[in-house]
SERO-4910 file (N, C-alpha, C, O; in steps of 0.05 Angstrom, whole numbers):
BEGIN
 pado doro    nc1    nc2    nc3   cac1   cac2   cac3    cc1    cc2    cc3    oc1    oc2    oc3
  Unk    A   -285    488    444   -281    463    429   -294    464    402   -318    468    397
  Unk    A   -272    460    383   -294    450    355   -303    427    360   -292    408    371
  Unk    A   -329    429    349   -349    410    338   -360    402    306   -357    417    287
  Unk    A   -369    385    305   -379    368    276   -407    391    281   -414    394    257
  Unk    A   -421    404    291   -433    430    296   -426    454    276   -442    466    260
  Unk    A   -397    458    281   -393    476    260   -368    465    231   -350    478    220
  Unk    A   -375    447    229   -356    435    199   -342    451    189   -321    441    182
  Unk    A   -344    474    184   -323    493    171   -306    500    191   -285    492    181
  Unk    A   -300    507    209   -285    510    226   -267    479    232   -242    480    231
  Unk    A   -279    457    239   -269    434    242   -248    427    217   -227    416    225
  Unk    A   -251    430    194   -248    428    174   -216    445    176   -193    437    180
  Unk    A   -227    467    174   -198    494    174   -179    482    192   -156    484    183
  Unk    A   -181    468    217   -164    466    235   -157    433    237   -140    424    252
  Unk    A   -169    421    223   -160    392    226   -131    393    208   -126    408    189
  Unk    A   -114    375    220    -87    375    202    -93    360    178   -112    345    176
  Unk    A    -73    367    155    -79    349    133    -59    345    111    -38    358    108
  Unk    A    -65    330    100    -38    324     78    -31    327     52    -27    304     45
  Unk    A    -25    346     29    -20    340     14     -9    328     -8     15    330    -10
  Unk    A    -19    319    -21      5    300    -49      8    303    -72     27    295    -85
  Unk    A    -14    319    -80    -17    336   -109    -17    371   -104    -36    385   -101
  Unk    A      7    377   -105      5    407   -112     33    419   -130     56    410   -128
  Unk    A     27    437   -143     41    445   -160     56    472   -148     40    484   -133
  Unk    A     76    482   -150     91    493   -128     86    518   -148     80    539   -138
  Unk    A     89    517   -178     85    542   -199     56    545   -191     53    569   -185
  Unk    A     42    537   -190     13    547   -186      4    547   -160    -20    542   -160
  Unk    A     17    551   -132     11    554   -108     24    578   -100     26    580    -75
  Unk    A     32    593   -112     37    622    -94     21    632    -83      0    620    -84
  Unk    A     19    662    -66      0    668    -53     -1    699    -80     18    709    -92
  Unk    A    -29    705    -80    -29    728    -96     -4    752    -85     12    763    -99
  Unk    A     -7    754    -65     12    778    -47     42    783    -44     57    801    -39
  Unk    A     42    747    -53     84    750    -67     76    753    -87     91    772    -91
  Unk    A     60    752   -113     61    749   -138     61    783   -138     81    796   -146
  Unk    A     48    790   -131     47    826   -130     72    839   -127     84    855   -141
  Unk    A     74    831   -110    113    838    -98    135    842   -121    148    861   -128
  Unk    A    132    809   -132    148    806   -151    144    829   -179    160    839   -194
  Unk    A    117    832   -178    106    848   -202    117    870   -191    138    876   -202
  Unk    A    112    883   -172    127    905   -169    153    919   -163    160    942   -161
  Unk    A    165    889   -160    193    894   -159    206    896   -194    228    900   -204
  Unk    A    193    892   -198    206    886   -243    195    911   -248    201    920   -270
  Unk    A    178    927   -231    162    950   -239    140    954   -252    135    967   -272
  Unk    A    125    940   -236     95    937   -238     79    936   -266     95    939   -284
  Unk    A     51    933   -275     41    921   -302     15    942   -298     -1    944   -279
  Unk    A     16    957   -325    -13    963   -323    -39    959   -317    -54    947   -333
  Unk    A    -48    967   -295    -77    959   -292    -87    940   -264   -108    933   -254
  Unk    A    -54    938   -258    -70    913   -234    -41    943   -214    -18    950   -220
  Unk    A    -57    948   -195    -47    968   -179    -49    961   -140    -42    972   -119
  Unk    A    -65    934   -150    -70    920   -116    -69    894   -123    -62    886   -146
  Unk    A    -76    877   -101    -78    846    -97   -102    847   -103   -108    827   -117
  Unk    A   -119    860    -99   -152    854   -112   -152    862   -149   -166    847   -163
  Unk    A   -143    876   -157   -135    874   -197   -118    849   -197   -128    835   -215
  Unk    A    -95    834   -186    -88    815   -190   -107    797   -183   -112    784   -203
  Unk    A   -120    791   -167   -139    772   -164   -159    763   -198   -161    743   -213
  Unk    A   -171    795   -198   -183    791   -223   -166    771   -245   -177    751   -255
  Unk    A   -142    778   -252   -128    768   -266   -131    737   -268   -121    727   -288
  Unk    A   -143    720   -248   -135    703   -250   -171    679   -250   -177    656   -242
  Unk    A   -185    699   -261   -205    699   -264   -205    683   -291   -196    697   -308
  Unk    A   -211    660   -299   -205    644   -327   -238    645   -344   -260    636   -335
  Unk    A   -234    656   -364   -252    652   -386   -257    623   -395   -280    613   -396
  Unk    A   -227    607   -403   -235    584   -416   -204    569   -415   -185    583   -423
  Unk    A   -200    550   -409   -168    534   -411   -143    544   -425   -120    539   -419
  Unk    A   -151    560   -445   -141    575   -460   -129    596   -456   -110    604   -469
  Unk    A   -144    613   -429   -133    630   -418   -133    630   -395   -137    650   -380
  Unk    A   -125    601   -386   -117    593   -356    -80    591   -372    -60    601   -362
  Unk    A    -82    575   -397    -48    577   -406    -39    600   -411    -16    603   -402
  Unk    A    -49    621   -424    -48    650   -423    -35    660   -397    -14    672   -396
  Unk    A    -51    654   -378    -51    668   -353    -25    658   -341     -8    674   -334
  Unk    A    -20    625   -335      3    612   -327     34    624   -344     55    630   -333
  Unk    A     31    625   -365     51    638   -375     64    666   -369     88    673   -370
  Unk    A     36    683   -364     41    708   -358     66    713   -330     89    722   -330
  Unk    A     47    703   -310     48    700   -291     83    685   -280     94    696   -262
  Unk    A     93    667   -291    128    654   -297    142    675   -311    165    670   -315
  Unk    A    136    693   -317    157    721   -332    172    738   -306    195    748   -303
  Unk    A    146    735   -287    161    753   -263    183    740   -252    202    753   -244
  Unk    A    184    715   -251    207    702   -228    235    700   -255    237    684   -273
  Unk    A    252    721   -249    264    724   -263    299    721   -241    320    727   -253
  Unk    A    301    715   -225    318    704   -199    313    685   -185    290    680   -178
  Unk    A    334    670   -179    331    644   -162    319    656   -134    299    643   -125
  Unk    A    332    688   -114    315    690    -96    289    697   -106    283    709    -85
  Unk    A    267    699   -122    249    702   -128    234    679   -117    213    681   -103
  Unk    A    246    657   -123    231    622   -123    237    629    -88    217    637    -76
  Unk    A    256    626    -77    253    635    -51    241    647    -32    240    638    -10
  Unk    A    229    672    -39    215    689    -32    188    680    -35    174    683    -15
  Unk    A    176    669    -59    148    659    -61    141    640    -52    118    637    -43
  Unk    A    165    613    -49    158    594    -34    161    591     -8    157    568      1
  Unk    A    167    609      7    170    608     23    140    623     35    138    623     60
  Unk    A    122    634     23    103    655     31     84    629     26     68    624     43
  Unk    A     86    617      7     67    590     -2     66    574     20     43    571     30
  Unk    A     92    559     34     94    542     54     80    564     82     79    556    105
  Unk    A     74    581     78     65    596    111     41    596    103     26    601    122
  Unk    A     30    592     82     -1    594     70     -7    569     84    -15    568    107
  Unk    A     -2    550     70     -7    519     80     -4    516    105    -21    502    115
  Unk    A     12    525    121     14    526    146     -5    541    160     -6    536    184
  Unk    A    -23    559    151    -41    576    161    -70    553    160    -89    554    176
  Unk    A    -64    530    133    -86    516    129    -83    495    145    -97    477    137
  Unk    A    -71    491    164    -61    465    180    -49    441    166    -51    419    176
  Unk    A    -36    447    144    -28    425    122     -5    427    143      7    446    151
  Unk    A     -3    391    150     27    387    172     48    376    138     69    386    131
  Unk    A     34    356    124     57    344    106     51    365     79     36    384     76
  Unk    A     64    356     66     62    368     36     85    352     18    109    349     21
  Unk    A     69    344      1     98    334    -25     89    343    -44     68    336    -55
  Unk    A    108    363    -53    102    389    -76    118    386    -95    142    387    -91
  Unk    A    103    380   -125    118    381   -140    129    410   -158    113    429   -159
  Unk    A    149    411   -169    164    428   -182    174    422   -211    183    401   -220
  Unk    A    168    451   -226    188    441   -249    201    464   -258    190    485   -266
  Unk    A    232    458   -257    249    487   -261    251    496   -286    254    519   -292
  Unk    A    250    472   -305    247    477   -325    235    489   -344    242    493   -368
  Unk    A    212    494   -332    188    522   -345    187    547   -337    168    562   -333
  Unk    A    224    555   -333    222    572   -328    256    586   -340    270    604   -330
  Unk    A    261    570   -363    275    566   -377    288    594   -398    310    601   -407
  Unk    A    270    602   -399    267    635   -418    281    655   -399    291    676   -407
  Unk    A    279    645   -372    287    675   -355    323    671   -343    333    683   -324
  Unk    A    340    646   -363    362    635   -357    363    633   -333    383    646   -326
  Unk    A    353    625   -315    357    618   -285    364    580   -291    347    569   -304
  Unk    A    382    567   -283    392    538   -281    373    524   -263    366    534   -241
  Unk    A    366    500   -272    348    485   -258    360    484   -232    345    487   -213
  Unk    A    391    480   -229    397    476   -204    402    499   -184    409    493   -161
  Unk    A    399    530   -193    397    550   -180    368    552   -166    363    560   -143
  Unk    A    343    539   -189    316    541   -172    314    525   -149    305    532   -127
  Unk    A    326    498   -159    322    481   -146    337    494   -111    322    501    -93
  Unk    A    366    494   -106    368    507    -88    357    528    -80    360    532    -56
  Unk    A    340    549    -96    323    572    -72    301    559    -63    289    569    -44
  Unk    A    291    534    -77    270    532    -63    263    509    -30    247    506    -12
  Unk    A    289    500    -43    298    471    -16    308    493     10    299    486     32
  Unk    A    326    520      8    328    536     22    298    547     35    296    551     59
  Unk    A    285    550     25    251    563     26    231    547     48    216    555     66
  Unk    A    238    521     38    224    500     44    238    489     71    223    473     82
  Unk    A    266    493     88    292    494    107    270    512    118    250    503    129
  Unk    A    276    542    114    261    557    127    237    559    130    229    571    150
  Unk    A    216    549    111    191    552    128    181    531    148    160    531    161
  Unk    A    207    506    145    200    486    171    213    492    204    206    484    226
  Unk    A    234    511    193    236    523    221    214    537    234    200    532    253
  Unk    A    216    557    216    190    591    236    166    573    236    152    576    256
  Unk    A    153    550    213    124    543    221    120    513    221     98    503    227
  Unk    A    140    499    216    140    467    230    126    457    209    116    435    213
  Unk    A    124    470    185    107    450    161    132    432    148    153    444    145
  Unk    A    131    412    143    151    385    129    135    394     96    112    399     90
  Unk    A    161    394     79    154    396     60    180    382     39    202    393     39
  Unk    A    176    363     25    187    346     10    181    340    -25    159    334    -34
  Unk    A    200    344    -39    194    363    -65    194    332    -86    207    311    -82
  Unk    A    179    339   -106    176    314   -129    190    334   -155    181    356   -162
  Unk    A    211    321   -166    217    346   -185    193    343   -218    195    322   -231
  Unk    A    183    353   -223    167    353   -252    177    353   -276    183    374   -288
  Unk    A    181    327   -287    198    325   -323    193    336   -332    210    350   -344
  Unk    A    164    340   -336    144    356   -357    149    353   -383    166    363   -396
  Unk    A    126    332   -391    121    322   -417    132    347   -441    146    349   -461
  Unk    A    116    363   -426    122    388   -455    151    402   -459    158    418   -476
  Unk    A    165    391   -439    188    402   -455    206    379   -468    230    383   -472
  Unk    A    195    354   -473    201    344   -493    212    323   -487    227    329   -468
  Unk    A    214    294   -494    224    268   -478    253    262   -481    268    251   -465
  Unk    A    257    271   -503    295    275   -514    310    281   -494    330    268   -488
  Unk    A    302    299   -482    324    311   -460    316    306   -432    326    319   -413
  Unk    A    297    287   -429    286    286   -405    301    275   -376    302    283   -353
  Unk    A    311    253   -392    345    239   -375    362    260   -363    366    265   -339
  Unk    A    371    273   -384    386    304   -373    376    319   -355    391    325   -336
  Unk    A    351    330   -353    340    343   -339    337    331   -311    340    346   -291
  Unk    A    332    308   -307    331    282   -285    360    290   -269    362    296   -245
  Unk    A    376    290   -285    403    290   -280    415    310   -266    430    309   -247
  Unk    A    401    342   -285    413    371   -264    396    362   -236    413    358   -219
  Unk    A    372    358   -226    371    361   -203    371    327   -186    355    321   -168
  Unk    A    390    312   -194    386    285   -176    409    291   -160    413    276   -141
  Unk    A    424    310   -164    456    324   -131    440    329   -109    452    333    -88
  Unk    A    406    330   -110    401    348    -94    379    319    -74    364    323    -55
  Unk    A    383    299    -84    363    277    -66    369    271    -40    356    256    -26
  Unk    A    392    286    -33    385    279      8    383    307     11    399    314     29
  Unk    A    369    329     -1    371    354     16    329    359      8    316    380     10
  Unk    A    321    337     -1    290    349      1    277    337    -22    252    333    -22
  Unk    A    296    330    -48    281    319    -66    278    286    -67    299    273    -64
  Unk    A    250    268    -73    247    244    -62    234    226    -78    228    203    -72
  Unk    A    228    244   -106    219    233   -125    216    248   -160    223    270   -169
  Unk    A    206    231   -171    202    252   -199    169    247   -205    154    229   -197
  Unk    A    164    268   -218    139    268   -230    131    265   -262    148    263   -279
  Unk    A    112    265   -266    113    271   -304     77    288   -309     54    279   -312
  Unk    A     87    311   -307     63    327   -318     62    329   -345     75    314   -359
  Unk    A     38    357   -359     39    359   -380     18    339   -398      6    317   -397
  Unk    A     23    364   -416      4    339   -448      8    308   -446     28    298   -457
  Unk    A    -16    289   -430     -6    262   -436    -19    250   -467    -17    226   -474
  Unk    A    -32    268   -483    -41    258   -510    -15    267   -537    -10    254   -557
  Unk    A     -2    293   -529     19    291   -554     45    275   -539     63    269   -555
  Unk    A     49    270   -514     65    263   -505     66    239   -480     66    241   -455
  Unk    A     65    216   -500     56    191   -482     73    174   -460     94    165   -469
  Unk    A     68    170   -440     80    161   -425    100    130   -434    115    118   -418
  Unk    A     96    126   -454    125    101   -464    146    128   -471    168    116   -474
  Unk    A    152    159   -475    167    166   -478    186    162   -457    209    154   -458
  Unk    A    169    170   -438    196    172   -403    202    149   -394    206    145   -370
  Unk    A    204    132   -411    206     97   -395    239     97   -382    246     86   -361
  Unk    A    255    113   -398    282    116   -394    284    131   -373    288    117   -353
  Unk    A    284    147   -369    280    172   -345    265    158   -311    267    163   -287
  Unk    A    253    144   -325    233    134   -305    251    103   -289    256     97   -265
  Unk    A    254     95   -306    275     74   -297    302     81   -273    307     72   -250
  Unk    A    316     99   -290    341    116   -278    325    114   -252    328     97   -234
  Unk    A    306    137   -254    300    153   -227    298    120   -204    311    120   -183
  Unk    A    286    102   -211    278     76   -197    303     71   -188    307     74   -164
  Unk    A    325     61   -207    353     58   -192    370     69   -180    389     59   -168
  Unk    A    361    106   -184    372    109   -162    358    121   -134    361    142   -122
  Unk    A    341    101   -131    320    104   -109    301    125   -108    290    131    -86
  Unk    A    296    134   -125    268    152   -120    245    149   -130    241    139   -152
  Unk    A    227    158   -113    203    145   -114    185    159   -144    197    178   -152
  Unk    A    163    154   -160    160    150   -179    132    155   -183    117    135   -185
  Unk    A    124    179   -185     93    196   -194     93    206   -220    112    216   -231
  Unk    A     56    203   -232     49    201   -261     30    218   -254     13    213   -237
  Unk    A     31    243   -270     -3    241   -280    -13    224   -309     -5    221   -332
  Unk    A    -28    219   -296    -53    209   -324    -80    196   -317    -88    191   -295
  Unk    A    -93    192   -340   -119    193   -330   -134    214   -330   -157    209   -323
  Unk    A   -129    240   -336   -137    257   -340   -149    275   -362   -172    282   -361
  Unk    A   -137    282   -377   -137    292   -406   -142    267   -431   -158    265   -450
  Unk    A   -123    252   -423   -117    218   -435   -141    203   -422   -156    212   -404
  Unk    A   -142    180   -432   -166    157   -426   -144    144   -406   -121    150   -400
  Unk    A   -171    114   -394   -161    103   -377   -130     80   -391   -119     62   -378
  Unk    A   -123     88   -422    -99     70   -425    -77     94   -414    -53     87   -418
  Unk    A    -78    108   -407    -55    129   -401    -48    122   -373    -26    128   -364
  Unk    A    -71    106   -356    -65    110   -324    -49     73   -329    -27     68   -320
  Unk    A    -67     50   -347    -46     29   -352    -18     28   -357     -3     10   -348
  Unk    A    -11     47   -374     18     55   -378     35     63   -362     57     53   -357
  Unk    A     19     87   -349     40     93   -319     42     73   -296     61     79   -281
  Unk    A     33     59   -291     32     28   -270     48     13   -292     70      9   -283
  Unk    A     46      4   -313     57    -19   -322     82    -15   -345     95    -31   -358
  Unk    A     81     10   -343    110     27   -368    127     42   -341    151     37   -337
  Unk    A    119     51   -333    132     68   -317    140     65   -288    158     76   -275
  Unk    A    119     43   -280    121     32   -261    115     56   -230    123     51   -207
  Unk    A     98     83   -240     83     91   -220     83     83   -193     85     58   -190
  Unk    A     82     99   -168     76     84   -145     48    108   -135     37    109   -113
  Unk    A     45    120   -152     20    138   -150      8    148   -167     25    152   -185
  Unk    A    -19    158   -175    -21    166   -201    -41    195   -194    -57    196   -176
  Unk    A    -37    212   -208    -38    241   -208    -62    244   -228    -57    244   -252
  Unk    A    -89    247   -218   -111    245   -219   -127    222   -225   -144    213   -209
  Unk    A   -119    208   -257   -134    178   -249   -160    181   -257   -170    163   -270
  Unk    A   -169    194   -253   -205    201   -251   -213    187   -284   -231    171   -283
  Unk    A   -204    190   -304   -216    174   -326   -216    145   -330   -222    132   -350
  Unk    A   -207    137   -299   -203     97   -295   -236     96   -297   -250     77   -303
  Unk    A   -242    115   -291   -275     97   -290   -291     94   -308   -315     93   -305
  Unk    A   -276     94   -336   -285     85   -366   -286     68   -366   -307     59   -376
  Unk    A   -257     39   -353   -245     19   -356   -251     -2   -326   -236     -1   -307
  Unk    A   -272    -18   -326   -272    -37   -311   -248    -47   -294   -239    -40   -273
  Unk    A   -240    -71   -318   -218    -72   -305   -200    -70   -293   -190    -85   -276
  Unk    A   -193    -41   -305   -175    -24   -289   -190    -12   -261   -177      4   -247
  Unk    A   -206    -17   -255   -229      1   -235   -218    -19   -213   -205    -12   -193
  Unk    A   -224    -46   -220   -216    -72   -194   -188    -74   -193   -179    -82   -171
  Unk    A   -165    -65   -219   -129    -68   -209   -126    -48   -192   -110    -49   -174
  Unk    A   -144    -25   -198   -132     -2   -174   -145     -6   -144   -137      3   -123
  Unk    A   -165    -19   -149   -177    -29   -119   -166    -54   -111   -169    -63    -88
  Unk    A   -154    -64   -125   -142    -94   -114   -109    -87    -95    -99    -94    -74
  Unk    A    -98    -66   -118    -71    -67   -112    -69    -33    -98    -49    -19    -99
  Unk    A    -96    -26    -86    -97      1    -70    -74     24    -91    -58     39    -80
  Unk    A    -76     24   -107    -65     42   -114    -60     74   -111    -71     85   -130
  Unk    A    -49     90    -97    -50    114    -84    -56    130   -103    -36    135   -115
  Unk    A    -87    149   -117    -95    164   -127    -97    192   -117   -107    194    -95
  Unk    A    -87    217   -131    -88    238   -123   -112    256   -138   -109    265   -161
  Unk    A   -128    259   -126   -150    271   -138   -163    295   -139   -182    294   -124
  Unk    A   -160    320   -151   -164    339   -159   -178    355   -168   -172    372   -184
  Unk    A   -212    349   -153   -237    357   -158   -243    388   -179   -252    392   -201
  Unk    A   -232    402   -159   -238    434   -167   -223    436   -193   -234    448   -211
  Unk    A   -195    424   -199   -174    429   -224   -201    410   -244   -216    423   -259
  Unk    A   -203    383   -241   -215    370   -259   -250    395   -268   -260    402   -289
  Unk    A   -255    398   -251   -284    413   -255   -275    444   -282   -286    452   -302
  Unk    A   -255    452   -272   -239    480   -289   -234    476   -311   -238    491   -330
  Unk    A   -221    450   -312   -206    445   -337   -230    432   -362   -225    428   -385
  Unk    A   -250    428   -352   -267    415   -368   -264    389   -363   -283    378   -374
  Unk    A   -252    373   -353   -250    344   -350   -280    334   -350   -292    322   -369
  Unk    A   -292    342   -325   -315    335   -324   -331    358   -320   -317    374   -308
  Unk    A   -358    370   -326   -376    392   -324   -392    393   -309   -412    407   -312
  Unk    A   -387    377   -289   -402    382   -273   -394    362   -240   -389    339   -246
  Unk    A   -393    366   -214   -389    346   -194   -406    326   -192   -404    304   -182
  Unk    A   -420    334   -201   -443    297   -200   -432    286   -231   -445    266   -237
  Unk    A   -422    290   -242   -409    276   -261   -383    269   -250   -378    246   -255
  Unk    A   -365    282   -236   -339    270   -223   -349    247   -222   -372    241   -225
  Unk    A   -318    224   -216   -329    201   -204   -310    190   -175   -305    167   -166
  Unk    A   -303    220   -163   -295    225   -146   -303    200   -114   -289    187    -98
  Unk    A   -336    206   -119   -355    192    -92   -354    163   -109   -356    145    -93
  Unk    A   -354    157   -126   -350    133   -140   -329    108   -124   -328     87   -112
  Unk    A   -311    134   -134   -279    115   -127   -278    111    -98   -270     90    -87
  Unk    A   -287    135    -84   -286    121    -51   -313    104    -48   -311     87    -30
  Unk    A   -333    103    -57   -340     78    -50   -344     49    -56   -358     31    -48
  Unk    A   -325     53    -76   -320     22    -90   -297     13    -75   -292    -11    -77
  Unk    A   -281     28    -58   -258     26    -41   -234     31    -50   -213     22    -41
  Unk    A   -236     47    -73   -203     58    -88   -195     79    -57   -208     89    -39
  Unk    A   -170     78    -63   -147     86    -47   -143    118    -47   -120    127    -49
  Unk    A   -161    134    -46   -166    162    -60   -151    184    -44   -158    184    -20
  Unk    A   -131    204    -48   -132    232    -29   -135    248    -46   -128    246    -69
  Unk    A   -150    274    -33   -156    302    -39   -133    324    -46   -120    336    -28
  Unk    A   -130    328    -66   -114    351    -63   -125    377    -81   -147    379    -93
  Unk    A   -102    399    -80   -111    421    -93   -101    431   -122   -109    448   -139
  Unk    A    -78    410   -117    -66    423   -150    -58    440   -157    -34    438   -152
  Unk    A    -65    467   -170    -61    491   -175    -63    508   -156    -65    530   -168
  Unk    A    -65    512   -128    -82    531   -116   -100    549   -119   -124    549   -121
  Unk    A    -80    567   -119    -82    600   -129    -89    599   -170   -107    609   -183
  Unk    A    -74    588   -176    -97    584   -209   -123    586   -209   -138    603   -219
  Unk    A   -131    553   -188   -166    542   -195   -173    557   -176   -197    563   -177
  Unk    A   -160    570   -152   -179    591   -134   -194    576   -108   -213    584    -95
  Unk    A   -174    545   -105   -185    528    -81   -165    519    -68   -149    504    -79
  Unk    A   -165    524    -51   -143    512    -31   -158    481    -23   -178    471    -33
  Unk    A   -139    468      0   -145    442     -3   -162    445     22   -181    430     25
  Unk    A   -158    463     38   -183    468     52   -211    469     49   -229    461     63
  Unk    A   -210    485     17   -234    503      4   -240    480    -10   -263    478    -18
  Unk    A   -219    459    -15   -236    424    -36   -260    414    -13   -284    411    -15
  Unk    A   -238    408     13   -249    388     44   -283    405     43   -305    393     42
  Unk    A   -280    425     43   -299    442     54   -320    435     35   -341    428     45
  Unk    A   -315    438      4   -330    442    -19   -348    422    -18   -373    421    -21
  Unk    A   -324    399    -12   -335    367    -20   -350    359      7   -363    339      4
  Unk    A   -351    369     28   -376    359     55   -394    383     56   -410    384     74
  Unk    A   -392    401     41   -420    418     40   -445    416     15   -466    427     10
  Unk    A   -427    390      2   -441    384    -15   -451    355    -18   -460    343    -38
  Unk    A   -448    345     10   -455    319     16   -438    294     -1   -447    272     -6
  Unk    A   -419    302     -7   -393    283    -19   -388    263     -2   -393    239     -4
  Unk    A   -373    279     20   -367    267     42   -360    269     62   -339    281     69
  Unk    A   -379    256     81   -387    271    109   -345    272    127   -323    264    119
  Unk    A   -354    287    152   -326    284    166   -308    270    172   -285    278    177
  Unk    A   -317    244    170   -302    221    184   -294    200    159   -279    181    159
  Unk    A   -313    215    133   -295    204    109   -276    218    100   -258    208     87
  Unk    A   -278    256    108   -246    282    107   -226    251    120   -208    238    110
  Unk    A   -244    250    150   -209    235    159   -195    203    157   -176    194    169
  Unk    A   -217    187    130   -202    167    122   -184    171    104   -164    157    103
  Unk    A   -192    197     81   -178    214     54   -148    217     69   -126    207     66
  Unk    A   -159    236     87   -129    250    106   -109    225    109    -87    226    100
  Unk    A   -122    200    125   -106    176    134    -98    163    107    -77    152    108
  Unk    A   -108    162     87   -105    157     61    -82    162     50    -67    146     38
  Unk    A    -78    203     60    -56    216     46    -21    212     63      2    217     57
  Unk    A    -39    199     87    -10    194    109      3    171    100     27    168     95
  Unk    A    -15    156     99     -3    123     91      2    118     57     12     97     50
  Unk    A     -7    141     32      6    141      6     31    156      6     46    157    -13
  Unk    A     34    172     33     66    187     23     88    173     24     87    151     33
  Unk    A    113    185     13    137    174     20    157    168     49    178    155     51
  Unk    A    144    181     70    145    173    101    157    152     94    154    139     73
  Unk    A    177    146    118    181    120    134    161    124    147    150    145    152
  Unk    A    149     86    160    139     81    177    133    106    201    115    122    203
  Unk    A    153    102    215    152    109    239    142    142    238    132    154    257
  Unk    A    146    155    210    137    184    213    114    184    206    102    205    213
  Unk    A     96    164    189     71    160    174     56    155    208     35    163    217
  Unk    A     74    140    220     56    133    251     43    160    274     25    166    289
  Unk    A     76    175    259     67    200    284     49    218    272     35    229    289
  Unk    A     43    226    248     23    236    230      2    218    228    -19    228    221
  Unk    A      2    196    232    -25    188    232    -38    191    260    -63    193    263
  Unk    A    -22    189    279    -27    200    307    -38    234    312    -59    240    325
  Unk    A    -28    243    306    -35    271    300    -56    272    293    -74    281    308
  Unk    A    -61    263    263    -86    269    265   -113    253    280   -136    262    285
  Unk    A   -106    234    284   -126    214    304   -129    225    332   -148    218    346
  Unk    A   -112    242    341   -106    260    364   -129    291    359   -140    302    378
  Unk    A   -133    297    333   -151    316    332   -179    316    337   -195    332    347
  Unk    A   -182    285    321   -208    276    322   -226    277    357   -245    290    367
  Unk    A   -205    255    368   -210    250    394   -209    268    416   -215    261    439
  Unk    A   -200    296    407   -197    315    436   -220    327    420   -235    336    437
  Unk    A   -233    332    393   -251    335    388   -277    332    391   -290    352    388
  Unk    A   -290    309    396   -302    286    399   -317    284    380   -341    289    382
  Unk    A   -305    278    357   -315    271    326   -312    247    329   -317    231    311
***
């Protein structure tokens, strides 16, 4: 039996949920290799341990360096196939039962592959890795601020054929300071009428007017990190009043410079003022933490003990896009771990 005895172990095997992850930055090093060696390999990295190095970041600067590098290889729609599908058996190895992963096909634009060719290898990927490993995985497509608000409607448009085969919502990544969220008001609307659900980042890079805008311009039903609300009072009690579903991204915010340090996060803040908080990982394989390696990070560092991992977890069951009745059997699940546990 695991025990609260050995926390890392309890941890690895408890089920859990994701809501913030980026599907370009969650490969496993070992498809990325593949792919490199299928285009015919790159000087210097001759194993998965030289690729590893690779992804070793000096400074933000050459975390974009590196992200760029790294989107040259997927130069085929089975490419997106092949990697995501190795990603979804990762997560599945981490006991992640849900996942809502966002995507954006459009940054990958240079290698002429059609948004809607990615889009199908990866809904295929995502078919098959719920057969062989029973992980549910449900895709947010990514506007992405940086490629520009002009065409953003359009882009909405190549992949909305695809909303009863996996896709369930849109997202808006990217620069929120050259590219402010009153751009996508149009895009964002559409997506509302024709029923899909409706995720922001901000709060991040941007001050706490960036996370006002996406609730009150955009009309948000989640917001994708958030962490700079705790400049803004106000805003500290609308997101605790109206529980607002925050996706929070410790290890990405610590990398990126957001904040310099975890006792500067205001991570333990927000859960105990009673904001509506889940853990996720973001980048994976970029920041070098799985959402395991966050759970783990954040109760070995007295963040927060076990039984606050499984209010986050219940957090992340009851902020997804579930119906009821499937949010019930996942929240069962994991209340089922606890108790044969005796946590």
């Amino acid at each position: 039996m695991i025990t609260k005895t050995n926390p890392e172990e309890f941890i690895k095997n408890m089920p859990k949920v994701e809501l913030h992850l980026h599907l370009e930055g969650a490969f496993t090093i070992e498809s990325l290799f593949d792919l490199i060696n299928k285009y015919g390999g790159v000087s210097g990295i001759s194993n998965v341990g030289s690729l590893e190095e690779k992804f070793q970041f000096r400074d933000f600067s050459h975390f974009i360096e590196t992200w760029c590098w790294k989107n040259d290889f997927f130069r085929e729609a089975e490419d997106f196939e092949y990697t995501i599908y190795h990603t979804m058996k990762n997560l599945h190895e981490q006991s992640i039962v849900y996942v809502e992963a966002f995507y954006s096909p459009w940054d990958f634009a240079p290698s002429g592959i059609s948004a809607p060719a990615i889009t199908e290898a990866i809904i295929e990927a995502v078919k098959k890795a719920k057969t062989d490993f029973g992980i549910c995985c449900q895709l947010i497509a990514d506007i992405s601020r940086d490629v520009g608000a002009d065409s953003s409607v359009e882009r909405f448009r190549q992949v909305l054929p695809y909303r009863n085969e996996g896709i369930i919502g849109i997202g808006l990544g990217g620069s929120e300071q050259k590219f402010p969220n009153e751009l996508f008001a149009d895009v964002f609307k559409e997506a509302k009428k024709e029923g899909l659900h409706l995720v922001a980042h901000a709060g991040e890079a941007a001050g706490p007017e960036s996370v006002w805008s996406a609730l009150e311009v955009l009309e948000a039903e989640r917001i994708g990190h958030g962490v700079r609300a705790i400049e803004d009072p106000i805003l500290m009690k609308k997101l605790k009043t109206d529980q607002v579903p925050m996706e929070i991204c410790v290890n990405s915010n610590l990398k990126t410079g957001i904040f310099l340090s975890l006792e500067k996060h205001p991570v333990k803040s927000f859960f105990n003022e009673g904001l509506n908080i889940t853990i996720n990982s973001d980048d994976p394989t970029m920041f070098g933490k799985t959402l395991t390696d966050e759970f783990i990070y954040l109760h070995q560092r007295d963040v927060f003990s076990l039984h606050d991992l499984k209010t986050i977890t219940l957090n992340a069951v009851n902020a997804s896009f579930l119906n009821d009745e499937q949010k019930k059997s996942l929240g069962d699940k994991v209340e089922d771990y606890w108790t044969r546990n005796n946590v």
